[in-house]
N, C-alpha and C positions, 0 to 999 in steps of 0.2 A: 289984026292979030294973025298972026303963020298958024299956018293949017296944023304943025305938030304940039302948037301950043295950045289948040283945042283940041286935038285927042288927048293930050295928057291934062287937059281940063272935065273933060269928059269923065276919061277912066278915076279921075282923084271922086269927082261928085258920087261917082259909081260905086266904088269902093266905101266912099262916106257911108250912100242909103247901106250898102248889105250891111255895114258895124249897126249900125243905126237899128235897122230892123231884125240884127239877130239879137241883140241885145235887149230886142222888147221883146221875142218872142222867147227869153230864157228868163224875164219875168214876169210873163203871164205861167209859163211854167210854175214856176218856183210858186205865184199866187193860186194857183190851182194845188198844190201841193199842200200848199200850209191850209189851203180851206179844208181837205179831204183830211187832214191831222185834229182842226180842229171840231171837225161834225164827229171822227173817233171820240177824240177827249167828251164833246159834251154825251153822247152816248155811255161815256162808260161812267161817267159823273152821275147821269138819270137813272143807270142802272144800281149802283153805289146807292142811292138815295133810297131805293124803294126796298 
């Protein structure tokens, strides 16, 4: 394998992980988000009830 065909093997893998891991880390976001929506909701449901 020629040596430029492993840097641009490299940089391809490279670029993979960062898609890869920004993409988990805007849905752990996003599930952080919908949890703190949902502990509101049941809050105002328990408060509603009483």
């Amino acid at each position: 394998m020629d040596a430029i065909n492993q840097t641009f093997l490299f940089y391809g893998y490279t670029a993979a992980w960062i898609i890869v891991l920004g993409f988990v880390l805007i849905l752990v976001r996003r599930g952080q988000r919908i949890d703190r929506e949902l502990s509101r909701l049941k809050s105002l449901v328990e408060d509603k009830e009483k």
